[in-house]
N, C-alpha and C positions, 0 to 999 in steps of 0.2 A: 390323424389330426394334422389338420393347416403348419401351425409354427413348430411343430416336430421335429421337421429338417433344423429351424433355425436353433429351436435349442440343442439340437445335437452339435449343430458347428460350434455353436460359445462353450457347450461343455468339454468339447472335443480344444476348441483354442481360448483359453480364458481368457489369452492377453486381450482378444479383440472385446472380449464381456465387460472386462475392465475399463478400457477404454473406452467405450461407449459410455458408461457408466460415469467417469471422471468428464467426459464430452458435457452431457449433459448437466451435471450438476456446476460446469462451469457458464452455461447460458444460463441454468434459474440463478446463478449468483449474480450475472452480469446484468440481467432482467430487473432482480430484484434490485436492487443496489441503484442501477437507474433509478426509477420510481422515487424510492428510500432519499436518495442523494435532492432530487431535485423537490422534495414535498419539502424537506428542512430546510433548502436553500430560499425556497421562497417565503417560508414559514420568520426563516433569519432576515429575509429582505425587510417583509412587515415590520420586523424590530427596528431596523432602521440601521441596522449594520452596515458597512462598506464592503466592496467587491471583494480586498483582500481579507480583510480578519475573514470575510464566509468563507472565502477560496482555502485562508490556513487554519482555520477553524472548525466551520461548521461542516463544512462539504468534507475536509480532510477528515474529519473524525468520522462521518456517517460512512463514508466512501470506504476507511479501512475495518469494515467491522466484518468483511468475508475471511478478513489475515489474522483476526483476531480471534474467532470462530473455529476457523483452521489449528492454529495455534493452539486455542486451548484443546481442542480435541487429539493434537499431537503428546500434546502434557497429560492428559488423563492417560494414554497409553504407554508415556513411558520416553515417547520418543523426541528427544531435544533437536534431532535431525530436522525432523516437519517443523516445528516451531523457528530454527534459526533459519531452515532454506524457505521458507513463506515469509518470512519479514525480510530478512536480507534480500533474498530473491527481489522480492514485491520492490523492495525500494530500488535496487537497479535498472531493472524494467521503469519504472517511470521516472528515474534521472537523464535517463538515454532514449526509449524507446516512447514514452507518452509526453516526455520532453521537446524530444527532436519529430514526434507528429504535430503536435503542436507548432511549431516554429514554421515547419515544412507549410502545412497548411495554410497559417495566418502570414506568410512569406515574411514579417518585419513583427516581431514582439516588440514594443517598447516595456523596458525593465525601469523603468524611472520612479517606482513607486518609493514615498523615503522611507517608507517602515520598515521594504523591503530591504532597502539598501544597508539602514540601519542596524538590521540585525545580521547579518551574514558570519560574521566570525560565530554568534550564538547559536549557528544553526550545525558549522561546522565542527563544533566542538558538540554539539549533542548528537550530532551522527557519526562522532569513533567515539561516546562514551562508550556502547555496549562492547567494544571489540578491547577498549582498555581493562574492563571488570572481567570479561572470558579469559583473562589470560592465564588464570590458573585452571581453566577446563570447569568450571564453572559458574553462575550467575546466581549468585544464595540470595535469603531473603534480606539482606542488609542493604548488596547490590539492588534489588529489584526498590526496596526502599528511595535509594541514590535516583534512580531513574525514575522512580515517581516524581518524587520531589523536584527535579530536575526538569521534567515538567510543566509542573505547577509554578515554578518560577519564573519559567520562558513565556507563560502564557502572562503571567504578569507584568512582564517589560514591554509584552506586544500590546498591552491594552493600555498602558501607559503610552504609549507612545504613536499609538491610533489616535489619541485623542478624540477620538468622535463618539463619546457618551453622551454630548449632548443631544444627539439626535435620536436617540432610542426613543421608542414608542413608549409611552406609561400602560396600552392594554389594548388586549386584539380579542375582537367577538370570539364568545366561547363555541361556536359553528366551527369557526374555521380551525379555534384550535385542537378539539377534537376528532375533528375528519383527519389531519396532518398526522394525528398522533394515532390513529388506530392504520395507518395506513402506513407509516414509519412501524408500528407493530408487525402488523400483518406481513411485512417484505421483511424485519427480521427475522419472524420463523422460517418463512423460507431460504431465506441466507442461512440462516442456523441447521436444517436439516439437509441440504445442498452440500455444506460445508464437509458434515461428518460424512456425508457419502464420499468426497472427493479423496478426504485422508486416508479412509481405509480400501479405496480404490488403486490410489496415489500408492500407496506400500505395496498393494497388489500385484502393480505395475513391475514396481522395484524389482520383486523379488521374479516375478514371470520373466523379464530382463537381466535378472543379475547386477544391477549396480543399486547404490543405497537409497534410501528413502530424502537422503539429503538432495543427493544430486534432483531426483522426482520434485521436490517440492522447492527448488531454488527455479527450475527454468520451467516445468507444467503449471503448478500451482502459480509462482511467484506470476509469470505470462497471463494465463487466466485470472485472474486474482484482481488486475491491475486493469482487466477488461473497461468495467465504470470509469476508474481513472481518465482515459485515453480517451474515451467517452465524452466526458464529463468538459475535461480539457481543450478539444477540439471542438464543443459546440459552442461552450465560452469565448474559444480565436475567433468563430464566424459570427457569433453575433455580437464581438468588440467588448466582451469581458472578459481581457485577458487577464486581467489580475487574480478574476478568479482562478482562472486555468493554473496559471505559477504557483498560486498561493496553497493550492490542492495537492499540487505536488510535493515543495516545499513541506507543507503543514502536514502530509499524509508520512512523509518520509520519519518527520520528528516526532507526530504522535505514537509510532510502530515501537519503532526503539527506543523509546523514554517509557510513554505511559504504557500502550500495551507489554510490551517484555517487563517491565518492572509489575506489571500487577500477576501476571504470568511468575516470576519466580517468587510474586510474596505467598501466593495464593502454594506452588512446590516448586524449590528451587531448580534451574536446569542446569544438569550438564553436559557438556559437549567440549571435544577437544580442540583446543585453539589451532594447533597445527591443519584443521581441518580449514580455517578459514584466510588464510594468507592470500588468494587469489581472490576473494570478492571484499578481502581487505583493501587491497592494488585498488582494484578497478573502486570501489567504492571511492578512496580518495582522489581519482582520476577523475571520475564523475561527477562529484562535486565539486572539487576543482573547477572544471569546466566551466560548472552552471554560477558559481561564485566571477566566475570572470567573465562572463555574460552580464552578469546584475554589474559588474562595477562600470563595463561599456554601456549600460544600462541599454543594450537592446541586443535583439537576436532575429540574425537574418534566416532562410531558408535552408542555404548551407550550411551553416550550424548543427542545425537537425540531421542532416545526414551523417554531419561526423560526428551527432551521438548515436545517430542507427549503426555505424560500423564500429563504434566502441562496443555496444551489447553484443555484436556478432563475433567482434577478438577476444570478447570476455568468453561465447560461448564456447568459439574454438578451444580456448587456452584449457580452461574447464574440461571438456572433452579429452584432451591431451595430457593432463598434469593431474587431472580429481579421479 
């Protein structure tokens, strides 16, 4: 038999099985998620949305539904590890790394948007709620409650204060809106069965290596994960809709740890020990920092991006050395 040899070598070294395996299902995420991300963006444009509510809204919520996928399939097994290192992770990665490509690329972001401006403390305070409720080694269904809600109220201030309801569309031919929508379908099962292969590839990993499933899913998954992001964001710099780009970031960062972790622990609570998460607590508030001091210069040059590429890379070291 032809692939004889080959299945002897993966039976004979899983890790490289694994890895293969986790390779690929992080391109059909990054595939699908494409596709998925830009039907609803245009689907939002026809509505008559603005660049950023799609950029923190629509694009951020379709774009995280591979973290959220992940996530839940880490919760059905038990493991609160894969859930906090795919959302923390995912959200480091594009504070620093789909941030700072962004900026790299489009060499001069202008941050001047006021909605954007207007909300920044709101944003900062919803990305340490979830590291404030872990502090007893747990996220119960009350917490996950919190961070629903927590949600639902951010989205409220940002629609208040978009003000541009009046230009939504009152109705968009029923063609268009169901091709959008079986096509947004069709790229969620494949994010959805991509997903579960990655997590139980992802621990595979772990364990072929010896280190936790946490550490696998803060820097493989979180990295892969965030693929569309980086995507999504860099084609917005080049064809001068950077709001979208920020607003995806921003908007993906606060839906993760608001709405998904809160539907995530109503649905079983997680636990996980706080002590586990002190270094991507650092750099998280570093990260944002940053990007909050960015919005109030209201722009961001080239360099910038680079000293958030070498924040992700101190963060990986420190990680490496200290987790």
């Amino acid at each position: 038999m032809v692939l004889e040899p080959v299945f002897s070598f993966f039976q004979a070294h899983p890790f490289f099985f694994h890895s293969l395996i986790a390779a690929f299902s992080l391109v059909i995420i990054g595939k699908a998620s494409d596709i998925a991300v830009f039907g609803i963006s245009d689907y939002a444009k026809r509505l008559g949305l603005s660049d950023y509510i799609v950029g923190i809204l629509v694009v951020s919520l379709a774009s995280s539904v591979p973290e959220l996928v992940s996530s839940i399939n880490g919760a059905l097994i038990g493991e609160g590890g894969i859930i906090f290192g795919t959302i923390l992770g995912s959200n480091i990665v594009e504070l620093t790394i789909v941030l700072g490509s962004v900026a790299i690329v489009g060499r001069k972001l202008a941050l001047g948007c006021k909605v954007l401006d207007d909300t920044k403390a709101d944003i900062f305070i919803l990305l340490m709620l979830p590291f404030i409720l872990i502090t007893d080694g747990r996220i119960s269904r009350v917490d996950g409650a919190v961070l629903v809600f927590a949600f639902i109220l951010y989205v409220f201030i940002l629609w208040n204060k978009e003000g541009e309801l009046g230009r939504i569309k009152k109705s968009i031919p029923f063609k268009v809106l169901w091709r959008d929508t079986f096509l947004f379908l069709g790229c969620l099962v494949a994010i959805m069965l991509a997903s579960r292969w990655l997590v139980h590839s992802s621990i595979s990993i772990a364990n072929d290596i010896g280190v936790s499933p946490f550490i696998v899913a803060l820097v493989v998954i979180g990295i892969g994960s965030s693929v569309s992001d980086a995507s999504i964001g860099i084609r917005a710099a080049i064809r001068g809709h950077q709001d979208v780009g920020i607003g995806n970031v921003l908007g993906s960062n606060v839906v993760k740890v608001t709405l998904f972790l809160g539907v995530l622990a109503l649905v079983r609570p997680i636990e996980f020990p706080f002590s586990s998460l002190w270094i991507i607590l650092i750099f998280t508030v570093v990260a944002t920092g940053l990007t909050l001091y960015f919005m109030s210069k209201k722009i961001m040059f080239w360099w910038h991006g680079i000293v958030m590429l070498l924040l992700y890379a101190t963060f990986l070291g420190v990680q490496w050395l200290l987790g």
